[in-house]
C-alpha positions as CSV (number, residue, x, y, z in Angstrom):
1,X,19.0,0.2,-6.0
2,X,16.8,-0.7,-3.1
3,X,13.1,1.2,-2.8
4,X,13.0,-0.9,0.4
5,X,14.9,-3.1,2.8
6,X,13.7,-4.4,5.9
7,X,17.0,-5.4,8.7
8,X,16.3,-7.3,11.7
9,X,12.9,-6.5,12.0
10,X,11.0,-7.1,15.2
11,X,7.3,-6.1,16.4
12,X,6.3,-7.2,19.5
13,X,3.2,-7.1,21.6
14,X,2.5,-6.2,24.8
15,X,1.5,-9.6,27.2
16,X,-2.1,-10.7,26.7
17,X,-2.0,-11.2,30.5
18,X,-0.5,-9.5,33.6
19,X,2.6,-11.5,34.3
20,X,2.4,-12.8,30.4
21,X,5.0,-13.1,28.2
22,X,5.6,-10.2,25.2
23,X,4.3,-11.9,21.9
24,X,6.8,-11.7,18.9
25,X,4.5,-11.4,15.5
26,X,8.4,-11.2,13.8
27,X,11.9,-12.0,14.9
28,X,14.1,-11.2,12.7
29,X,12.0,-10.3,9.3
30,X,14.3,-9.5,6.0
31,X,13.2,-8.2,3.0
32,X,14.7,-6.2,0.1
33,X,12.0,-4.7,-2.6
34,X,14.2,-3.8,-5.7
35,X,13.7,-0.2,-7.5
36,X,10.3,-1.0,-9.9
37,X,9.7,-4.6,-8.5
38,X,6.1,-5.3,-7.9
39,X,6.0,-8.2,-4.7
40,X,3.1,-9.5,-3.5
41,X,2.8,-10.6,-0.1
42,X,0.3,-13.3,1.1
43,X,-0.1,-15.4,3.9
44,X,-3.1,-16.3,7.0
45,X,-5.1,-13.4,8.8
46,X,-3.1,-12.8,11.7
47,X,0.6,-13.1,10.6
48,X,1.5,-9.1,10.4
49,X,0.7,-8.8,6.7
50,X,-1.1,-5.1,7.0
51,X,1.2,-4.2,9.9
52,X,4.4,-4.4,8.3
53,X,2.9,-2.7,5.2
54,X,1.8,0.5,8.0
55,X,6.2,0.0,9.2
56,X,7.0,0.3,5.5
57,X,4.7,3.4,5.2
58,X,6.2,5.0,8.6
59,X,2.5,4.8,10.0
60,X,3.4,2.5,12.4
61,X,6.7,3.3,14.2
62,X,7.1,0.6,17.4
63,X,9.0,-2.1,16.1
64,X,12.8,-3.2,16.6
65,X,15.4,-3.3,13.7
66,X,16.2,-1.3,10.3
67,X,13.4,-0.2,8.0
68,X,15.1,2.2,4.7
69,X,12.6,3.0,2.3
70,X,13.3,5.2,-1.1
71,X,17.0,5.5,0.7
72,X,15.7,7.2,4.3
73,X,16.7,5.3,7.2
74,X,12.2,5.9,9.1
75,X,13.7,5.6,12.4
76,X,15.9,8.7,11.9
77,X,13.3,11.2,10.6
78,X,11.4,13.4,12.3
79,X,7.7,13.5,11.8
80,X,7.4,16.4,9.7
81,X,10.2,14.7,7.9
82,X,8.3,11.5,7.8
83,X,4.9,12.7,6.8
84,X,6.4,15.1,3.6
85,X,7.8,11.5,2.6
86,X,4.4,9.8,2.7
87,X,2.9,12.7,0.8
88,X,5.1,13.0,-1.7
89,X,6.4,9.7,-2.1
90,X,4.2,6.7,-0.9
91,X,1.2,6.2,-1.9
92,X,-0.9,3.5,0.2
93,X,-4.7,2.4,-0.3
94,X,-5.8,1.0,2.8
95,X,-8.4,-2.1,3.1
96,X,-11.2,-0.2,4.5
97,X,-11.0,2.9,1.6
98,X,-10.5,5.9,4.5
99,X,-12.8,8.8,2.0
100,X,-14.3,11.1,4.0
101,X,-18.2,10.9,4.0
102,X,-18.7,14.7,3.5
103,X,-16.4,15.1,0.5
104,X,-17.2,14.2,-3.4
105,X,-15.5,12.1,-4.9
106,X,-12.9,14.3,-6.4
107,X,-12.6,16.0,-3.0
108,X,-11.4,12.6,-2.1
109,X,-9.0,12.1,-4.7
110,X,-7.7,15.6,-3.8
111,X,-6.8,15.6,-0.2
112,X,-3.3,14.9,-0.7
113,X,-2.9,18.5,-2.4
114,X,-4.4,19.9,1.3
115,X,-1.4,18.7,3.1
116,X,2.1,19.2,2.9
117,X,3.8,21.7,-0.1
118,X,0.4,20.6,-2.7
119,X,0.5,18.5,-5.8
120,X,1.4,20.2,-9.2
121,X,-2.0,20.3,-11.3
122,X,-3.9,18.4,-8.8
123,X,-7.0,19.0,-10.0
124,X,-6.1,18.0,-13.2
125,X,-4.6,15.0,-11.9
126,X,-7.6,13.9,-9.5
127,X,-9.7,13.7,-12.8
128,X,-7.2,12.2,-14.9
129,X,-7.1,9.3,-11.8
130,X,-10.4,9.2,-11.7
131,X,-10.8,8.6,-15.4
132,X,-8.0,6.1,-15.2
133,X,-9.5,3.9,-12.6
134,X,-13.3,4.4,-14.5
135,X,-15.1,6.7,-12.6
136,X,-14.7,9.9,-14.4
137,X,-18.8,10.5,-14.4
138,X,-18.4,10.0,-10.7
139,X,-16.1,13.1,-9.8
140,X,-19.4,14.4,-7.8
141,X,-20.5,11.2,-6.0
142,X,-20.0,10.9,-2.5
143,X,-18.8,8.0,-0.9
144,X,-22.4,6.6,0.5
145,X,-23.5,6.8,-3.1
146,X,-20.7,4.7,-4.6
147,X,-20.2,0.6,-4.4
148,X,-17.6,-0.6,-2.5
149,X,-15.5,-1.0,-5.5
150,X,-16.1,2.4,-6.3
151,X,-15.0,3.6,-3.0
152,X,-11.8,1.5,-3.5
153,X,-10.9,2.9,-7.0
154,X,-11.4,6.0,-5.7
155,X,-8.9,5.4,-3.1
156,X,-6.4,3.8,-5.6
157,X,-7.0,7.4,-7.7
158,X,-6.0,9.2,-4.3
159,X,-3.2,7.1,-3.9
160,X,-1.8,7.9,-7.2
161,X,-2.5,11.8,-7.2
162,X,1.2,12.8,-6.7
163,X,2.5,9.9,-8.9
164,X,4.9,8.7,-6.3
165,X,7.4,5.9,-7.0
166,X,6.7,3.8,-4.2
167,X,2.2,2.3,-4.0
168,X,1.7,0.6,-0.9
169,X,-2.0,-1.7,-0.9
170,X,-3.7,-3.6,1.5
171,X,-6.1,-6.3,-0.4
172,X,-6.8,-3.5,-3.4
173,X,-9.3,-6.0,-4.9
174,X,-10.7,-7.2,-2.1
175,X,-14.2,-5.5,-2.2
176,X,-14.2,-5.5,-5.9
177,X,-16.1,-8.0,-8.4
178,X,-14.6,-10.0,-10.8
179,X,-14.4,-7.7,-14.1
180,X,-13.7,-4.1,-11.5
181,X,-10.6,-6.1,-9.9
182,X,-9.2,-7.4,-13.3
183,X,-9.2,-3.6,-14.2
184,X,-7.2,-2.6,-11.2
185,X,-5.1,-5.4,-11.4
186,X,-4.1,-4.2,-15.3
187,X,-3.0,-0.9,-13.8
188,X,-0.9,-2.3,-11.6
189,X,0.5,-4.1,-14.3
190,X,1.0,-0.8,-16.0
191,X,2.1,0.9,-13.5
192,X,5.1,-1.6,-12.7
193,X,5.6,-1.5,-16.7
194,X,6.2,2.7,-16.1
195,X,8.6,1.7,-13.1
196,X,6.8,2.2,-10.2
197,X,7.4,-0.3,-7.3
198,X,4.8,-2.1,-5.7
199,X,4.0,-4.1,-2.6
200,X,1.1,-5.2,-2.3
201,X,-0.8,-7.6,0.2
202,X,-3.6,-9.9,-0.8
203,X,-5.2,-13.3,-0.7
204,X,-6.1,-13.7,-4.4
205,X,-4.5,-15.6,-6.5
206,X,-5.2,-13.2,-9.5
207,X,-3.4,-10.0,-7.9
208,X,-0.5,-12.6,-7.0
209,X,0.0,-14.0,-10.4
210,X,0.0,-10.1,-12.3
211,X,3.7,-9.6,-9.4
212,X,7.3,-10.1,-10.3
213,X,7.8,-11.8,-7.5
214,X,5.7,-13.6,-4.5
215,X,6.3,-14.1,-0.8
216,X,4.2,-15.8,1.9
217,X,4.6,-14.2,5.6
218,X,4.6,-17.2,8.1
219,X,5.9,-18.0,11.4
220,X,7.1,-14.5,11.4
221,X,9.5,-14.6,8.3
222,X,8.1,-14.2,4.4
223,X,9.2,-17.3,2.2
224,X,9.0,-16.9,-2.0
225,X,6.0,-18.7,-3.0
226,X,7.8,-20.9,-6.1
227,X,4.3,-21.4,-7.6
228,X,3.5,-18.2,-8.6
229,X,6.8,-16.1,-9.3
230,X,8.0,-14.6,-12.4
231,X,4.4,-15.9,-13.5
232,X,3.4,-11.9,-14.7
């Protein structure tokens, strides 16, 4: 079964200048993302990599074409409908962390339990995230007293809290050293082993060769990438 599949899809801009012509960043994208397949997504800044990841997560919802994801058609759902999928369902660690400044650490990881019906045990599970991700002694830190690979582990924690099937990431290792993002990158490898599916967009080679499979968006269509798949 499908935990994604991508029909037609179009995104379009509005003309740089009055009189312009609409700009097309796709025409046409496809993409099927099997049940418990982890794809990574590369390609140049510019080409709609962190855009189509927000269509996937019904965050961004102006585009032409078919977008199903965990076997709900986004276009038909209301918004309620929509965000009690995210919640429950997808979770997404964005490039630039999102933590609130005011809130600890593990008042980070929790803010999924404040929306929506809650999350089972959450507490229990914000600490069990954070310990998984290696920042158990941090459960009190707040983000201005964290690295930014701290902030982004706590953000993969978050993103984890209501164990969905379906972890969306924008560059996860991209503010993280060397040793911090081969820790993250193991527990995506885990966490495909347990059957979660991933998609995942990055620019290093390392998160690319842990996937089961490897696309490069271009010229607004994604390609496999033959050097790197099947290589986890």
């Amino acid at each position: 079964m499908s935990a994604i599949e991508l029909r037609a899809l179009r995104k379009r801009y509005p003309p740089r200048e009055p009189g312009g012509a609409p700009q097309d960043l796709w025409r046409g994208l496809e993409l099927t993302v099997g049940e418990g397949e982890f794809v990574a997504i590369e390609g140049q800044s510019g080409t709609g990599k962190s855009t189509l990841l927000h269509v996937v997560g019904g965050l961004d919802r102006a585009y032409e074409g078919e977008v199903l994801v965990l076997g709900e058609r986004l276009r038909g759902l209301s918004d309620a409908r929509l965000a009690a999928l995210r919640h429950a369902r997808i979770g997404f660690v964005f490039q630039s962390f999102n933590l609130l400044a005011e809130l600890t650490a593990l008042e980070n990881v929790l803010l999924p339990d404040y929306f929506g019906d809650g999350v089972p045990d959450a507490e229990r599970r914000a600490r069990e995230g954070l310990a998984r991700v290696g920042l158990a002694d941090k459960a009190s830190s707040r983000p201005m007293a964290l690295s930014g690979g701290e902030r982004q582990r706590v953000a993969i924690a978050r993103a984890l809290l209501s164990r969905p099937p379906l972890l969306l990431a924008d560059e996860p290792t991209g503010n993280l050293d060397a040793r911090t993002g081969e820790g993250i990158i193991d527990l995506f490898r885990e966490l495909h082993r347990d059957g979660m599916t991933l998609l995942v967009v990055t620019h290093e080679v390392r998160v690319s060769r842990a996937a089961s499979r490897v696309l490069v968006l271009r010229e607004g269509a994604l390609f496999p990438d033959p050097r790197l798949e099947g290589s986890a």
